[in-house]
Structure formats: C-alpha cells, structure tokens
C-alpha positions, -999 to 999 in steps of 0.1 A, spaced: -610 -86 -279 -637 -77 -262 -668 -107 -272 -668 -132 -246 -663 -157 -267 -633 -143 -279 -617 -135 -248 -620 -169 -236 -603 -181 -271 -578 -159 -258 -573 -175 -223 -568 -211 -235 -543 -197 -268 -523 -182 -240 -521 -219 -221 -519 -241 -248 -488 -216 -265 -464 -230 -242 -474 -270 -247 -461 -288 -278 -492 -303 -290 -512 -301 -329 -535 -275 -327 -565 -271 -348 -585 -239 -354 -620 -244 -375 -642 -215 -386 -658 -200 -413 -635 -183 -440 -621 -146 -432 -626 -153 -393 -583 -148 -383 -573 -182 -378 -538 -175 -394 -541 -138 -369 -544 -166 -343 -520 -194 -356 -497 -167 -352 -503 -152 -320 -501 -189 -311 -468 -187 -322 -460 -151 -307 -468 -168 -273 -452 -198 -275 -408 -200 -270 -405 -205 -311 -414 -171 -308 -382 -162 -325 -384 -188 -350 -401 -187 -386 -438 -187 -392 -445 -201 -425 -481 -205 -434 -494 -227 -468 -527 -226 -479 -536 -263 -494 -565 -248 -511 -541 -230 -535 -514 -255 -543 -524 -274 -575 -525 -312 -567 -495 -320 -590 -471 -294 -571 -480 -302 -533 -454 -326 -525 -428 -301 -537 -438 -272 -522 -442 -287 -490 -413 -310 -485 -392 -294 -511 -373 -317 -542 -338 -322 -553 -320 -311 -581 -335 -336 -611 -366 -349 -591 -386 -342 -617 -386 -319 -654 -378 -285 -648 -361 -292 -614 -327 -277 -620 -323 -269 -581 -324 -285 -546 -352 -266 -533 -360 -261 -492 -400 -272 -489 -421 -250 -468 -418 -274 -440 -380 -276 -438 -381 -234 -436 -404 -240 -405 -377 -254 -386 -373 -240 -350 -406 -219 -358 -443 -226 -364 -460 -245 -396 -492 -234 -400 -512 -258 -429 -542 -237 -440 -574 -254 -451 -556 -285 -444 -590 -304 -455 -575 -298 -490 -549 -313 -492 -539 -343 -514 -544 -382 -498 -511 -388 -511 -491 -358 -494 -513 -367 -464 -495 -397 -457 -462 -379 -460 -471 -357 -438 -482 -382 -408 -452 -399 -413 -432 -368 -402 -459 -359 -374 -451 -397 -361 -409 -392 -361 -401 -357 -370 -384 -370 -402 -391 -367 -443 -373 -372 -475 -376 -344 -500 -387 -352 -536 -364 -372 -555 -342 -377 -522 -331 -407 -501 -317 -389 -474 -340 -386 -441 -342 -351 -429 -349 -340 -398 -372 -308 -387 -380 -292 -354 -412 -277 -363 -448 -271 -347 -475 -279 -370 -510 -259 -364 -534 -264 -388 -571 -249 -395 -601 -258 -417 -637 -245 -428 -654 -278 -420 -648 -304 -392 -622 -329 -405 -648 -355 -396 -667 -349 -425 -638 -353 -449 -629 -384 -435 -667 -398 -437 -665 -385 -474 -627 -409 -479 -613 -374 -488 -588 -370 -454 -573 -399 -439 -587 -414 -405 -551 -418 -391 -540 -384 -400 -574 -371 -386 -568 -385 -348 -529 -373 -353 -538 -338 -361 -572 -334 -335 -546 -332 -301 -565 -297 -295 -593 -285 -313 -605 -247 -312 -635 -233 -330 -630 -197 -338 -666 -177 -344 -678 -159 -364 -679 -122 -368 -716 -121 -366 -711 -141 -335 -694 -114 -314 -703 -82 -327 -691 -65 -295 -653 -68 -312 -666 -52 -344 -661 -11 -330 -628 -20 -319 -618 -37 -350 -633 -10 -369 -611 13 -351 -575 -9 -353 -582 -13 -393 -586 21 -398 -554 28 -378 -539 5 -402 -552 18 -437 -540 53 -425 -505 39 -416 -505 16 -449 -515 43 -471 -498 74 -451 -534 90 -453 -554 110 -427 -577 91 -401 -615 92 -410 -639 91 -379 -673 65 -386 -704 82 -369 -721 62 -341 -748 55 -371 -724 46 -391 -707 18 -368 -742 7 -359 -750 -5 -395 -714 -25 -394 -728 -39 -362 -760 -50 -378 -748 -65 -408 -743 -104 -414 -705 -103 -426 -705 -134 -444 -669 -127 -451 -663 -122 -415 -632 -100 -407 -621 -103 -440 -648 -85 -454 -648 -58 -429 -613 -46 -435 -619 -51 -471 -650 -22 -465 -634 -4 -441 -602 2 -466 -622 15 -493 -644 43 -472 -614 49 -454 -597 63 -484 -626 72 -501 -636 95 -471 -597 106 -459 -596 124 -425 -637 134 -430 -667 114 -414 -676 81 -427 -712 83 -425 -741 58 -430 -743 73 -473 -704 61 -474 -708 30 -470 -713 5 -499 -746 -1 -509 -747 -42 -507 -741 -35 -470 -762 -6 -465 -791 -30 -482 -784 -60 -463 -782 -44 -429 -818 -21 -434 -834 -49 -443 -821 -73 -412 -824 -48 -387 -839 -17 -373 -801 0 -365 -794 15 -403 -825 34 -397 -812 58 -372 -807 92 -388 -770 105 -384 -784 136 -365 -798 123 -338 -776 122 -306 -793 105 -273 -794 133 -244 -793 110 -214 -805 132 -183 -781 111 -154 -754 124 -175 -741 157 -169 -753 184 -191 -711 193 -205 -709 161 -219 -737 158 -235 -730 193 -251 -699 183 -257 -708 154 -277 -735 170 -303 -703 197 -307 -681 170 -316 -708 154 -337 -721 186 -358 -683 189 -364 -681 155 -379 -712 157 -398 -697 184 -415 -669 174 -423 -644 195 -398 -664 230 -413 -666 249 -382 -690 276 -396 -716 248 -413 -713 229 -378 -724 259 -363 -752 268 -389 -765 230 -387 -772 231 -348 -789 267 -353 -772 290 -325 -756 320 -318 -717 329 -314 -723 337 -278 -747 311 -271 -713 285 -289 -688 298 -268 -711 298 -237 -717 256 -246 -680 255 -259 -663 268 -222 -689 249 -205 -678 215 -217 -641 223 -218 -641 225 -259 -611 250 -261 -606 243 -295 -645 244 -306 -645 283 -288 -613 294 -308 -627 276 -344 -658 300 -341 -643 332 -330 -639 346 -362 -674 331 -377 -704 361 -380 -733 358 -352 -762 330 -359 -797 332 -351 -804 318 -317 -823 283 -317 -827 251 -304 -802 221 -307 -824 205 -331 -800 174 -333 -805 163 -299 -836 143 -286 -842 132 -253 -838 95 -244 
C-alpha cells in the first residue's frame, strides 16, 4: 500500500483486529473490502478460524433466512436435510455480510437478535444455538440512507455502526496502482503457469490516468487479459483495450506520451540512464536483441562500449554474434 490514504486504513485495521467490535467498510464496488474484511481477520486471534463471506445482493429474498442461519430437516418443501447456515460455519472465525444494505427486513431482525445474545434458531427449529462468531460487514452506500428510505432497520443500523471505515477509491490513490499492477501480474503468471509480461512506463502511465470505475476490480480484470494476451513480451500502450485507451486520452495528457521516449535526467549518472534506454529498446521489441539494436541506431562496438559501461553483461553477450550497425544517435532519448 503505498497511497496515503491507504496506509493509514492500514494502521487503524491493524488496531481494531485485536478488539471485538462490528466493523463496517463502505466504498464503491470492486474497491477490496472483502481483501480487507479478511486481512481484518488475518490480524485478529480468529485468525485460525473460518472466514465465510455472503453477498446479500445475490441471495434471492425467499432463500436468505436459510442460507444464512441454515434450516432443519422438513422446514420447508424440498428440505430433506439439517443444513449448517453460513453463520453457524463462521463459528470461531470471521462472518463477513457483503452488501449488507441488501438484505431482507425480515432476516434483519434475525440477525440483530443474534448480534444482541450471540444466539439463533435455524429454520424450522426450536432449539437456540449458540455461535462465537465476528460479524464485519460492508456496503456501497451509507446505511443511513437505507434506513431514511424504511429499507434497513434503525436498530440494526446503530448495532452494526460500532466502527465505520470508508475504503477509496482506486482513482483516489493512484500511487497504489503500479504496485498493484505488478502483484496482479505476479498472480496471472502463477494462476495460469504463463511467462511474466513487463508494462512500459507509458503503458502504466495510461492505467494511472484512467478513471477505473470498477476500481480494482476492473484493473485485474484488464491486466489478466493483456497479461496473457502479451505472455513474457511488453505490454505496451496498443495492448491495452481500447475503452481504456479512449477514456484515459481524452481525461488526460499521460496516454499521449510516445513509448520511445525515455527522460535523460542530467543529475543522474550517465550508466543508468544508458542502462535504462538498453533495457527499454529491449522491451519495445519484444526481447529481440538484433531489432533492439537496429531501433536505437548504433554500432556493435559503440553497444558493448554502453553495455560494459552500465554493467549490462547480459545486453554485451546478446549482441556478440549480431553484424555491425551504422553508428548514430540514441534517437529514443530526450533530454528532460
């Protein structure tokens, strides 16, 4: 985490873990409140108990009750077996009620009941049951409004606002947006045993600039599909999808920098900077030593001069065995 805002989420997860109060997370869809309901678990000492999450926004109305506190054997037609609700597998661990805005009045009241004495009858029971469970919850909109609208219940609203966390959105701390490019990358390529792609700096500028209505959800969503579209080759600003592409051109200035350009910074020291337009021309093409060589215009000597100057071993054995270039310029480097 490296946004501000973020960071400081991070301080006060880490000190509210350890209490046993309701927490709370509101934000936009696609932001990581379930990421952070369970690292609010992961930090807390029911770390090695279950995490079940629910979404309320997917249970139809009519099957709520069930799935959350579980029925007996004959509660209802087609209930041929005790069955263990969502909230009785939580025991010892953490609940966590996504989009709990959604859910049904009448399961609402249930569900206070327990949050008042730790007890609940399953459907069609008459036996109390009792369950050691930590509820966290999250929602799009404050639960304020639902309860102006009569769709969440007032008492249920001051049980379940002990803490309450806004999480922000992507947009809002695009200084975690490089390193969650990077970490979702690392995860296609270990989900889908491919090679790692590198983005271009132009490249991770555009995903900088754009909006991300879907937040991180949408990012790893993109950053799957270029990552296997482009396996173990550059991911440049022409891989990404066009919507984005679009969207981020016309909000800001940072799509428009070309791919070839590479900022020579002159309080830097000169093997660096070499280093980094050899690294770059290698990207650009695609790991083709002989193009990468042809595309910055320069001799073999004049490459393994640059090479052994910035410590690019590799670079100065790749281009031993390429024929001798015309001597030119680095034409993909501009000063700042």
């Amino acid at each position: 985490m490296h946004s501000a805002s973020m960071r400081e989420l991070d301080r006060v997860l880490r000190v509210i873990a350890a209490r046993e109060v309701v927490i709370c997370l509101i934000g936009e869809s696609g932001t990581g409140k379930e990421l952070l309901s369970r690292r609010i678990h992961d930090l807390s000492h029911r770390r090695a108990g279950p995490f079940v999450p629910i979404n309320c926004a997917a249970i139809p109305e009519t099957l709520f009750e069930s799935e959350l506190f579980g029925h007996e054997k004959g509660a209802f037609t087609g209930a041929s077996d005790r069955n263990r609700g969502k909230l009785e597998a939580s025991s010892g661990g953490t609940l966590f009620l996504d989009e709990v805005g959604e859910m049904p009045l009448a399961v609402q009241a249930k569900l206070l009941r327990f949050l008042e004495n730790r007890k609940f009858m399953r459907v069609g029971g008459n036996v109390k049951i009792s369950v050691d469970a930590r509820v966290v919850c999250a929602t799009l909109r404050p639960l304020e409004d639902e309860v102006r609208a009569g769709r969440f219940r007032a008492d249920l609203f001051y049980r379940l606002q002990g803490i309450t966390l806004r999480v922000p959105s992507l947009r809002d701390r695009r200084a975690d947006i490089g390193p969650l490019v990077q970490e979702l990358t690392a995860q296609t390529a270990a989900r889908h045993g491919t090679t790692l792609p590198k983005f271009t700096a132009a490249a991770t500028k555009v995903l900088r600039s754009y909006e991300w209505p879907g937040n991180v959800r949408e990012l790893r969503n993109v950053v799957e599909l270029v990552c296997l579209l482009r396996e173990g080759k550059a991911v440049r600003v022409r891989d990404l999808p066009e919507a984005l592409r679009h969207a981020a051109g016309a909000t800001s200035a940072a799509g428009g920098e070309s791919e070839e350009t590479i900022e020579v910074r002159l309080d830097r020291p000169l093997a660096e900077s070499v280093d980094e337009i050899l690294q770059a021309a290698l990207v650009l093409e695609d790991g083709n030593r002989s193009r990468a060589a042809r595309r910055l215009g320069v001799s073999l000597r004049t490459m393994q001069r640059f090479a052994a100057r910035a410590g690019h071993t590799e670079a100065r054995q790749s281009f031993s065995h390429s024929s001798s270039l015309p001597p030119s310029h680095i034409s993909s480097a501009r000063r700042a």
